[in-house]
C-alpha positions in Angstrom: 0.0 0.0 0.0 1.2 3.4 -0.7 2.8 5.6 1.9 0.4 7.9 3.2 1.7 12.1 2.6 0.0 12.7 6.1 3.4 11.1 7.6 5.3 14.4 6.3 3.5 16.7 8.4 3.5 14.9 11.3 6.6 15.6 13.9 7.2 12.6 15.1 9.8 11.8 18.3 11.4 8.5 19.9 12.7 8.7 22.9 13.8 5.3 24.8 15.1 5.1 28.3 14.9 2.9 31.1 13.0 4.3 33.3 9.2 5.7 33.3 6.1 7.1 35.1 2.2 5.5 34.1 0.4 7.9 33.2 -3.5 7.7 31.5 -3.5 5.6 28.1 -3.5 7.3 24.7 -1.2 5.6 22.6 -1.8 2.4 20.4 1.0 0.5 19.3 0.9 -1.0 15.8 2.4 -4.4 16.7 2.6 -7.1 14.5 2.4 -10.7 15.5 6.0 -11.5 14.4 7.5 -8.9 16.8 8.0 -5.9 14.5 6.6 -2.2 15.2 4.7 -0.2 12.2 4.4 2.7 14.4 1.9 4.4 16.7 -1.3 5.3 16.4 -2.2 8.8 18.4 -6.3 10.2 18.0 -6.3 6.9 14.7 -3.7 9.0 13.0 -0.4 6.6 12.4 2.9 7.9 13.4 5.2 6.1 11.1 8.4 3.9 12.0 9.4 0.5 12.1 11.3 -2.0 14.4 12.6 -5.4 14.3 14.6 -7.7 16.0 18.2 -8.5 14.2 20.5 -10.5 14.9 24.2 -9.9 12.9 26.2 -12.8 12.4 30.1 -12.7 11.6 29.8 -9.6 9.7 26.7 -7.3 8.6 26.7 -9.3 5.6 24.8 -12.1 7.7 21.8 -10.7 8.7 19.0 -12.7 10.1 15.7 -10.2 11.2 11.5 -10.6 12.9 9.7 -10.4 9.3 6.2 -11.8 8.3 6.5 -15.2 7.6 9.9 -16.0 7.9 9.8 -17.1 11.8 7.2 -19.1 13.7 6.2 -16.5 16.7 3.6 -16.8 19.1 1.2 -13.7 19.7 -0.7 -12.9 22.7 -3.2 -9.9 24.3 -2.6 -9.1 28.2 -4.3 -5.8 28.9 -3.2 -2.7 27.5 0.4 -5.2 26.2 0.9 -7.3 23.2 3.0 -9.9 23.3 5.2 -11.6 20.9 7.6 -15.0 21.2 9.9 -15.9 18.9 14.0 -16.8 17.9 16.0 -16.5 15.4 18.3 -19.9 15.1 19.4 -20.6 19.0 18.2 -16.7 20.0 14.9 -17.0 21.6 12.8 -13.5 22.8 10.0 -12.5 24.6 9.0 -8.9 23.5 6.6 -6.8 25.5 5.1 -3.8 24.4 2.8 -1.7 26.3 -0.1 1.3 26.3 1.3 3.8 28.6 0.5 7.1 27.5 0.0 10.2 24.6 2.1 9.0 21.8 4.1 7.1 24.0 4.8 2.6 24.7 7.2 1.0 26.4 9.0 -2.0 24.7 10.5 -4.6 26.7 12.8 -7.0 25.0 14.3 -10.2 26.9 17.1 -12.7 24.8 17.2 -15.9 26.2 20.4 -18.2 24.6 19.9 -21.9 24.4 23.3 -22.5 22.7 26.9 -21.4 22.5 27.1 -18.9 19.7 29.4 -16.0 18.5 27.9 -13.7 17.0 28.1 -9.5 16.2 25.7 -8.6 18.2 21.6 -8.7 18.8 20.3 -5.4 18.0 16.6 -3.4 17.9 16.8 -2.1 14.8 14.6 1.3 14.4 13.9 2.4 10.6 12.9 6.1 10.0 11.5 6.9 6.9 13.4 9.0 4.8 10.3 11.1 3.4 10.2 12.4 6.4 13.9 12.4 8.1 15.5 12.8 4.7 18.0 15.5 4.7 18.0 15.8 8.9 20.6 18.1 11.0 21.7 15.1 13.4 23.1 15.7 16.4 25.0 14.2 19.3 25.2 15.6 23.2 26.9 14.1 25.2 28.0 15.4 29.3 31.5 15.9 28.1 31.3 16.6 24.2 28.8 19.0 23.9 26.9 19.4 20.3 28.2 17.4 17.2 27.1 16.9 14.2 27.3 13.6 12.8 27.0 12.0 9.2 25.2 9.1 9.2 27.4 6.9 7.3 27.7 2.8 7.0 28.6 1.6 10.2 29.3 4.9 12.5 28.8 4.0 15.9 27.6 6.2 18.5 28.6 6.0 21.6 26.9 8.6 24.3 25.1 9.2 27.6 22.6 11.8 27.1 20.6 12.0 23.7 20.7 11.7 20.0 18.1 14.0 17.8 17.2 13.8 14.3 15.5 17.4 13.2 14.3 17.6 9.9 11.9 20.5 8.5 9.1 20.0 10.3 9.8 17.0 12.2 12.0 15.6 15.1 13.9 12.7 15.9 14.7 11.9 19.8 16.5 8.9 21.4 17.9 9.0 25.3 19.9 6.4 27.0 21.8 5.6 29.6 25.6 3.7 29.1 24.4 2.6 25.7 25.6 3.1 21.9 23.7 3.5 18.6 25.2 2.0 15.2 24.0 4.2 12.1 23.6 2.3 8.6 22.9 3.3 5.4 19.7 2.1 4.1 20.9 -1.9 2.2 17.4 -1.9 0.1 17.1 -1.2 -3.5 15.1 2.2 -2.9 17.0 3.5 0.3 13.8 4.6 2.1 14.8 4.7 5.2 17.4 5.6 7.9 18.7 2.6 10.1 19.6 2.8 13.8 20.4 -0.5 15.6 20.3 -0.5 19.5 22.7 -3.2 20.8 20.8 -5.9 22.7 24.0 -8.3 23.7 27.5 -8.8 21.3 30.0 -10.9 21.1 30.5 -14.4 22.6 26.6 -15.7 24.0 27.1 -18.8 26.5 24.1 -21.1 26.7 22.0 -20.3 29.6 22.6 -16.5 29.1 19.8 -13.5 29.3 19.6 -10.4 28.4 17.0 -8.0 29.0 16.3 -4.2 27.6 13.6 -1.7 28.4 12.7 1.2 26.4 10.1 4.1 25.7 9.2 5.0 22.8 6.9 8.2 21.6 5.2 9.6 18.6 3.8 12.3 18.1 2.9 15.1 15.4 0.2 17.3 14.0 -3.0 15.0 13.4 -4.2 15.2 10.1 -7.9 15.8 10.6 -9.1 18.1 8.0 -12.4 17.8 5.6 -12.2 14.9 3.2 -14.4 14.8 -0.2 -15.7 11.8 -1.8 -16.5 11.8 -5.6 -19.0 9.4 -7.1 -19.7 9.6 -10.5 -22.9 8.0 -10.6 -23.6 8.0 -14.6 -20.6 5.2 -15.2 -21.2 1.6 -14.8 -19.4 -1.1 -14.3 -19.9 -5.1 -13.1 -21.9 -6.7 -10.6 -20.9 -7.2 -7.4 -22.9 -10.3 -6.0 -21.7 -10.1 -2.5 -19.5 -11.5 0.0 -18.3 -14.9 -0.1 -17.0 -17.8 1.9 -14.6 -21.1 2.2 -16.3 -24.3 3.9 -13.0 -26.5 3.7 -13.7 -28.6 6.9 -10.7 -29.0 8.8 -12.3 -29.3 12.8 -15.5 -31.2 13.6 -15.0 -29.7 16.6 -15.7 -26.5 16.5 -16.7 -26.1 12.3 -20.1 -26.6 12.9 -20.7 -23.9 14.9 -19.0 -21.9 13.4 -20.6 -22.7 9.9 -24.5 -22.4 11.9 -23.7 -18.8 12.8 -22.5 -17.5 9.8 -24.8 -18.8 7.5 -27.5 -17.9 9.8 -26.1 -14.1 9.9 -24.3 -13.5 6.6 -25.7 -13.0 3.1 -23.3 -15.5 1.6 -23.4 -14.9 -2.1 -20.6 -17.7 -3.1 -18.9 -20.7 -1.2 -15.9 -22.2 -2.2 -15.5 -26.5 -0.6 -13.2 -28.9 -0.7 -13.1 -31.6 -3.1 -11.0 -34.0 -0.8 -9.6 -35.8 -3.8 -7.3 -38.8 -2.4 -10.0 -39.8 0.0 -12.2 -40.2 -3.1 -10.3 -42.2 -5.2 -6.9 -43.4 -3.4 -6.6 -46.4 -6.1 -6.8 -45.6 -9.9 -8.2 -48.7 -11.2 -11.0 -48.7 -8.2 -13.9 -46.8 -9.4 -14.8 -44.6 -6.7 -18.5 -44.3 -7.6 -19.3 -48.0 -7.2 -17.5 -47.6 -4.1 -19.5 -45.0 -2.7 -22.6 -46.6 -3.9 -21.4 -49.7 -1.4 -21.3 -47.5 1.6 -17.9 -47.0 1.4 -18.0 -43.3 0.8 -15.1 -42.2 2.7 -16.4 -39.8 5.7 -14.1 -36.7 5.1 -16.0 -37.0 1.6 -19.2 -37.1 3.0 -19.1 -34.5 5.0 -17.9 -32.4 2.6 -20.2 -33.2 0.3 -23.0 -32.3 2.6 -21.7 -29.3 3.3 -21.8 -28.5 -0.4 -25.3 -29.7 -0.3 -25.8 -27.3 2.3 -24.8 -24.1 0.1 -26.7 -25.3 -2.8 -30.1 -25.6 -0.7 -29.8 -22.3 0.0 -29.4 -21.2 -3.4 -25.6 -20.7 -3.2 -23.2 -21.0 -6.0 -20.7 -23.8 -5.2 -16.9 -23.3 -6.2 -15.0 -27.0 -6.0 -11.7 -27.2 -5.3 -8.7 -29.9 -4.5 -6.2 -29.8 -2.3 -4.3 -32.7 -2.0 -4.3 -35.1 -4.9 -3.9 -39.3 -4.7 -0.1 -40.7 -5.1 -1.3 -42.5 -8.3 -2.1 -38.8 -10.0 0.5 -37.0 -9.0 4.9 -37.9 -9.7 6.6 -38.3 -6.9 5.9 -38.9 -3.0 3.4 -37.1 -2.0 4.6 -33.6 -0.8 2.8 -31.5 1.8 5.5 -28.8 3.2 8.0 -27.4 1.2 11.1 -29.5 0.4 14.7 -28.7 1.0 14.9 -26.6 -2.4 11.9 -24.4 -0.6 9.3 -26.0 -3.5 5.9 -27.4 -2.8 3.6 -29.9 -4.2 3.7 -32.5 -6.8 2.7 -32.0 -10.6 0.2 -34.2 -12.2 1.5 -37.3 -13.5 0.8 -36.8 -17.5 0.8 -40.7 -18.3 -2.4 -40.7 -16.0 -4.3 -37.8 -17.6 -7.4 -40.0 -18.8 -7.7 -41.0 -15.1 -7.2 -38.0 -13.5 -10.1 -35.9 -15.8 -12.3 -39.0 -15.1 -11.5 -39.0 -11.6 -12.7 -35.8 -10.8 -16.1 -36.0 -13.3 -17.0 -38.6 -11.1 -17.1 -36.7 -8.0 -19.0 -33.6 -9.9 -21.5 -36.3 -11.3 -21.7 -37.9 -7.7 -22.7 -34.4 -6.5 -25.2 -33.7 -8.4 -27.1 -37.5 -9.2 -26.3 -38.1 -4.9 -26.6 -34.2 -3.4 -28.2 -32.2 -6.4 -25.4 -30.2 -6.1 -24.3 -28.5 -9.6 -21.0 -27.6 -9.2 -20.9 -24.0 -11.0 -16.6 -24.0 -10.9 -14.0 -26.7 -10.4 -9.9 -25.7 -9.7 -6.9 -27.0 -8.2 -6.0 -24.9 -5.3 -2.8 -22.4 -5.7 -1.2 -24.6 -8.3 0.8 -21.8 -8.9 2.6 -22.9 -5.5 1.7 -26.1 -5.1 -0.9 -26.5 -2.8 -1.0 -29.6 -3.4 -1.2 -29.7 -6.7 1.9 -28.0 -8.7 2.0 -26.5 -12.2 3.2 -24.4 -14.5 1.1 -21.8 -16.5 1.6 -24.2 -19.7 0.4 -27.1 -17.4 -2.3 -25.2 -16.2 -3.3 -24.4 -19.7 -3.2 -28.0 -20.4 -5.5 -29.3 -17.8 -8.2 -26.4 -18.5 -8.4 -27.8 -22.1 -8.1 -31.5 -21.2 -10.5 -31.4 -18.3 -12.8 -28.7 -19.6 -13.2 -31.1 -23.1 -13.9 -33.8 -20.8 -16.4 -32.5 -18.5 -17.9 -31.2 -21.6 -18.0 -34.6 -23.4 -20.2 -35.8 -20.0 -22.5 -33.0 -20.3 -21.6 -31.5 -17.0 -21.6 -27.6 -17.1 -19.0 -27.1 -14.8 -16.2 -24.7 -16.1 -12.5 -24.3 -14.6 -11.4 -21.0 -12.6 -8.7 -19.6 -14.6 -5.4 -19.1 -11.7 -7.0 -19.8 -8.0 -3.6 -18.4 -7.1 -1.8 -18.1 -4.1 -1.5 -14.7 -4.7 -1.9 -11.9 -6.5 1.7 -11.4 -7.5 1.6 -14.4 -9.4 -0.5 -13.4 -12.2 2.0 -14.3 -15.2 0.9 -17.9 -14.8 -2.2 -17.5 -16.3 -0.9 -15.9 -19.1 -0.5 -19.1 -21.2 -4.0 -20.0 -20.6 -5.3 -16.3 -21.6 -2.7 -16.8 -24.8 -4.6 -20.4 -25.9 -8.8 -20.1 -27.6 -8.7 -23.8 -27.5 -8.1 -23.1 -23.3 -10.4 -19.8 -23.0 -14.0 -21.3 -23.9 -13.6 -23.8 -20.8 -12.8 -20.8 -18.5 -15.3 -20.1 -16.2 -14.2 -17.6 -14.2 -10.8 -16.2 -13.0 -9.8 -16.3 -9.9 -6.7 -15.1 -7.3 -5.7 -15.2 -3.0 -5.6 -12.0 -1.4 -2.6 -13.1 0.8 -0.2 -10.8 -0.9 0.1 -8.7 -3.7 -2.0 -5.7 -2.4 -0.5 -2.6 -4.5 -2.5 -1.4 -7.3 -0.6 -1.5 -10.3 -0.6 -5.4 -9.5 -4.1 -5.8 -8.4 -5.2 -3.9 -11.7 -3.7 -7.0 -13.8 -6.3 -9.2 -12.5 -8.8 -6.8 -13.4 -7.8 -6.1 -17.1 -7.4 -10.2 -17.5 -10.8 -10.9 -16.5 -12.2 -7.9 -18.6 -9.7 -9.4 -21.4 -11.5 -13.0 -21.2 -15.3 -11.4 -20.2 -15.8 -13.5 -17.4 -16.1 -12.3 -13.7 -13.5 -12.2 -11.8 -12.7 -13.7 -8.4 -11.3 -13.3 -4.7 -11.4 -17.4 -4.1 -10.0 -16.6 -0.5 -9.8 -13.7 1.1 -7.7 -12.5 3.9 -4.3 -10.7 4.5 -1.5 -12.9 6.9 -1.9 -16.5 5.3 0.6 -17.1 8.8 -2.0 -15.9 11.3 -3.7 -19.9 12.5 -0.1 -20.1 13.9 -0.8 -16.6 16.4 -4.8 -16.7 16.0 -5.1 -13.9 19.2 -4.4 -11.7 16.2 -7.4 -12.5 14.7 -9.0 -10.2 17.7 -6.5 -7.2 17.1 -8.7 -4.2 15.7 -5.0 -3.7 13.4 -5.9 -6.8 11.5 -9.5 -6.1 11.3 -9.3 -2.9 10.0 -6.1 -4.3 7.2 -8.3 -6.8 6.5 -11.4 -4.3 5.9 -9.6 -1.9 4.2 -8.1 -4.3 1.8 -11.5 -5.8 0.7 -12.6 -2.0 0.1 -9.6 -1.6 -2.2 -10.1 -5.0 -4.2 -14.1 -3.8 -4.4 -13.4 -0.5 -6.1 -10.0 -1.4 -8.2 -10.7 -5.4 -8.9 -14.4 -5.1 -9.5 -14.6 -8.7 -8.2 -18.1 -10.5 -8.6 -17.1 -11.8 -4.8 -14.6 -11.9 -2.4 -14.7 -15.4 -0.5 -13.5 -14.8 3.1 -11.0 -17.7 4.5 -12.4 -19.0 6.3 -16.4 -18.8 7.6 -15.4 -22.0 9.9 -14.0 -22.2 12.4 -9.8 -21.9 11.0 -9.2 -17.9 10.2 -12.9 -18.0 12.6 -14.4 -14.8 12.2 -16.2 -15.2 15.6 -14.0 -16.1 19.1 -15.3 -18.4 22.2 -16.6 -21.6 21.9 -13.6 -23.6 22.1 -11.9 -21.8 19.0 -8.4 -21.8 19.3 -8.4 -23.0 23.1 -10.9 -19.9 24.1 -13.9 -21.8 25.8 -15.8 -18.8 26.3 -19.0 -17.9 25.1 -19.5 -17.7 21.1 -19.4 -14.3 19.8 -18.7 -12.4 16.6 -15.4 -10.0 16.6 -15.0 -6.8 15.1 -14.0 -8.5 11.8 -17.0 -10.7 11.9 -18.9 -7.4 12.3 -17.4 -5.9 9.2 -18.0 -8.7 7.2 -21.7 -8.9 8.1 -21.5 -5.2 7.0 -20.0 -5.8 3.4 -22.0 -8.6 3.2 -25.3 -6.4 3.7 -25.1 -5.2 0.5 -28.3 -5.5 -1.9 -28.0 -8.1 -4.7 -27.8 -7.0 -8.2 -25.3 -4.3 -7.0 -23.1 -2.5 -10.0 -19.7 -0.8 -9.5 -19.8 3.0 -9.8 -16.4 4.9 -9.9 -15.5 6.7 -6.3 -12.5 8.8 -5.6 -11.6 10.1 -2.1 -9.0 13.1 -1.7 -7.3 11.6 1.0 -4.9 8.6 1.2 -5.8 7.8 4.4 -9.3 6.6 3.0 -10.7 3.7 1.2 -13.8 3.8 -0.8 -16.0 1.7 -3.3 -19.4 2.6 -4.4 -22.5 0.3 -5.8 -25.7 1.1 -7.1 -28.9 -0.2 -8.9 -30.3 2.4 -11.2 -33.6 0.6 -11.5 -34.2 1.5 -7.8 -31.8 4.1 -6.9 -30.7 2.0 -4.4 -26.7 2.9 -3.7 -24.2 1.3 -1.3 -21.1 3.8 -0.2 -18.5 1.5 1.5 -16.0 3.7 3.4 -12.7 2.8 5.4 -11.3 5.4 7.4 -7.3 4.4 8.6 -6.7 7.7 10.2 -8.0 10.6 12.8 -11.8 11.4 12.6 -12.4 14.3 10.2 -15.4 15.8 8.2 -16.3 14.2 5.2 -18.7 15.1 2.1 -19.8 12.9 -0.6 -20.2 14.3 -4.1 -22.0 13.1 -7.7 -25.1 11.7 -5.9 -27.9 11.7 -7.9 -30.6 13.7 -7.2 -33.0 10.8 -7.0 -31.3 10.2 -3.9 -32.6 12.3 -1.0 -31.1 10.6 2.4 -28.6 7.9 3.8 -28.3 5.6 6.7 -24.8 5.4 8.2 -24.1 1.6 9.7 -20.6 1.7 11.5 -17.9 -1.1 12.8 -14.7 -0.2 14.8 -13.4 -1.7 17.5 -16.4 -0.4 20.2 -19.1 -0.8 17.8 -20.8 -3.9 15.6 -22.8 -2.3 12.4 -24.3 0.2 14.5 -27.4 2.0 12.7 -25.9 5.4 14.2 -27.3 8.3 11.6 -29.2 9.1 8.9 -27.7 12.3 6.8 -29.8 14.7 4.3 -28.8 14.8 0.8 -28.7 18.1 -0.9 -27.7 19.8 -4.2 -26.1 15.7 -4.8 -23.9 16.4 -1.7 -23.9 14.6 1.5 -21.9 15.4 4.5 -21.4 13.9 8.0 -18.3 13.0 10.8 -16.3 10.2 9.9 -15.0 8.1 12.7 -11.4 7.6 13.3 -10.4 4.0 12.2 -13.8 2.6 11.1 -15.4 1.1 8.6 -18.6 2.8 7.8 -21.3 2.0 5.0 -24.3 4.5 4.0 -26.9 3.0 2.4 -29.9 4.4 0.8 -33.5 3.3 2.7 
């Protein structure tokens, strides 16, 4: 996501020390769950900075660092701290970072060693971004030295007793320590966007046994960005339908699925549903037919269920998406693969000499579905075969099997098309390229589809918009979330950071994707939406979250919903717009990630004379709070600070 410009007006101030006062709460950290710091949040408005932990080995050239998904941390809520385990090789931590006032946390850092090592040293690294501190007056005071001024050049070290300060234009840099030393690097990354400090943790030789323990405060501050916004609709262009919200149904815990699964279909409009096809349960032998298997009552009971649970969506009038994880050893070459293996590659690629099998296979189960369930299965994929999860190809393979499978299917008179992609990611999108290149491959192409996990800048998300456009077919979000690492710290799940990431991102993919849904991973029970009940070792009492509340929100939107075009003036704001001219009925979806300001919506049409204002944050589950006049095509109200709000015409 881009950087927001509000960052360059803000003056923003670090000061870490060792010793502080509580005082009343107005900070809010922006902690991630692998032990890194975005910045701090003072009245919504982000102050912007980043920390990790990094550990140097013989030289600065061996660098290992706290990044997402590169470690296996553990993240956990007491109170007003967040709380983050992790290592790095033999290096294990427990950071601890904590509310405790204006602008202001304190970050507590303990390295415990489990083995002999020699290293350069364990550092906090602090990153300051240079569109802010570029071009600073730095300074060092010391008791003895008085002021100096320092260039910040590769590996000056610092050594002082009093304070450090960065001042640049408008902002301010401030660090004070006590018998401690500051390393200054240039920027290693391509673009150099940043300033690097490291703090030294512990250096040198580390016995097994050792710990080490640092403390510091940190504060933020600057001037709050809080003036009038303006929204643009322009309600004359038109654009795609927008079903609704989505969801997964891959069952993964009879435990606590069910439930899960009751309450959100029970309280979501779910417009799509995506199950599992659980493919070597359904046919582990090749020459074993499968059918006269199940007929037997042998039907496997992972398949069953899953199979009911498609039933399920299609009583209830929901499109079903089928797709297969992890394939039988007789379709696939080599052992089956379920982790990545030492070359860092996952999955196994369709063996070819077994083709005929493979496309009969899978009929078979589409045909059981329907003659068994009356389920018509409206798309069939492998999942992330781009990766290999479980199934690997390349974009020529995948071109391959949407002609083979899609001529077969075809030749059974099942209706059933292949999703183009159902990629990991969104980054990925050269591998349907072949597929987009082949007319023999394009009429079996149902829809296309990628994974929100990463990918999340425009100019990428765009390319999935101009290939479904290319191929006019809809285009879709076939699981949609943003840390595909978060079952392994699921407190996160409850953090109003990730809620409102989450949030915000589906509002970006609504207005520059255009997708006909998003399906949310998951609506069971894994990525849960709702907390209690056993989930994830929390036996209390079953309840929706704040990002259960959101997606109740998006999912609130009318049917037969088209795109309009909205702009907003300021980068801190997400927006997508929907309307149905035969009703002038309009849905304005709105995230606010900053301070609460004015905001006024222009280009409504004058058919449309008021609006109800539903808003989510972290105190508030779509709360009906307003209803605002519209006037002269205007509309104005207060916007929250970090919400997600939706006005809808009555």
């Amino acid at each position: 996501m881009r950087a927001s410009t509000i960052g360059k007006q803000a003056a923003f101030i670090i000061i870490a020390f060792l010793f502080l006062i509580p005082v009343k709460l107005f900070a809010q950290a922006e902690l991630m769950p692998y032990g890194n710091l975005n910045g701090i949040r003072v009245k919504g408005q982000l102050m912007p900075f980043n920390t990790n932990l990094t550990v140097v080995g013989e030289s600065w050239a061996k660098i290992k660092f706290t990044a997402k998904e590169v470690q296996q941390p553990k993240f956990k809520r007491d109170g007003n701290s967040g709380i983050v385990n992790t290592n790095i090789d033999s290096l294990y931590f427990t950071e601890t970072v904590e509310d405790i006032g204006r602008g202001k946390i304190r970050l507590n850092i303990k390295c415990e060693v489990k083995k002999d090592t020699v290293i350069k040293g364990v550092y906090l690294g602090i990153r300051l971004p240079k569109y802010i501190y570029d071009n600073s007056i730095v300074k060092l005071k010391t008791v003895t030295s008085g002021p100096v001024i320092l260039k910040t050049e590769p590996g000056y070290n610092v050594d002082y007793s009093n304070e450090l300060t960065f001042t640049a234009p408008a902002q301010k840099f401030y660090i004070k320590l006590k018998e401690a030393s500051v390393i200054l690097r240039q920027d290693s990354s391509k673009n150099k966007k940043y300033i690097q400090l490291y703090l030294p943790i512990c250096t040198g030789i580390l016995h097994k046994g050792d710990v080490f323990e640092k403390t510091y405060t940190i504060k933020a501050d600057g001037k709050i960005d809080d003036l009038p916004a303006v929204l643009q609709l322009d309600s004359a262009a038109t654009g795609s339908t927008f079903a609704g919200l989505g969801g997964n149904f891959r069952l993964q815990n009879m435990q606590t699925d069910p439930q899960v699964i009751d309450y959100c279909l029970a309280n979501l409009r779910v417009a799509w549903g995506r199950v599992e096809m659980p493919w070597r349960n359904w046919q582990p032998d090749r020459d074993a037919d499968p059918t006269a298997r199940a007929d037997s009552g042998k039907l496997n009971e992972h398949v069953k269920r899953s199979m009911e649970m498609a039933q399920r969506l299609g009583k209830m009038n929901i499109p079903v998406i089928l797709s297969a994880w992890a394939p039988p050893q007789w379709a696939v070459v080599g052992p089956l693969q379920y982790r990545p293996n030492a070359a860092g590659i996952w999955g196994n690629p369709l063996n070819k000499a077994n083709m005929p099998q493979i496309y009969k296979s899978i009929t078979d189960y589409i045909l059981y579905l329907k003659s068994h369930y009356g389920v018509e299965v409206k798309y069939f994929s492998f999942n992330e075969s781009d990766l290999g999860i479980n199934v690997r190809q390349t974009g020529e393979e995948h071109a391959a099997l949407i002609k083979g499978l899609g001529a077969y299917l075809a030749s059974k008179g099942v209706g059933t098309k292949l999703l183009l992609g159902d990629n990991s990611d969104a980054t990925t999108y050269k591998f349907i390229y072949p597929t987009m290149n082949d007319a023999e491959a394009r009429k079996y192409i149902g829809a296309v589809s990628f994974h929100s996990w990463r990918g999340w800048d425009t100019p990428t998300l765009q390319k999935w918009a101009e290939a479904a456009k290319t191929l006019n077919v809809p285009l879709l979000v076939g699981e949609g979330s943003i840390d595909a690492a978060a079952w392994a710290y699921p407190a996160y799940f409850e953090e109003e950071s990730y809620a409102l990431e989450e949030i915000n991102l589906y509002t970006r993919l609504l207005a520059i994707c255009r997708p006909l849904s998003i399906l949310q991973w998951q609506l069971t029970a894994d990525y849960s939406p709702l907390t209690g009940g056993g989930i994830f070792g929390n036996e209390g009492e079953l309840k929706p979250t704040q990002r259960f509340w959101q997606l109740k929100q998006l999912a609130s939107t009318p049917e037969g919903m088209i795109y309009r075009p909205i702009t907003a003036d300021r980068q801190d704001i997400s927006c997508a717009a929907l309307a149905n001219a035969a009703n002038d009925r309009y849905t304005l979806h709105i995230v606010n990630n900053g301070a609460a300001r004015e905001i006024t919506i222009k280009g409504l049409p004058n058919t449309v004379k008021q609006l109800t204002v539903y808003l989510t944050d972290k105190s508030h589950g779509m709360k009906k709070s307003k209803q605002i006049k519209v006037a002269n095509h205007e509309a104005s109200f207060k916007l929250d600070a970090r919400c997600f709000t939706t006005l809808m015409t009555n």
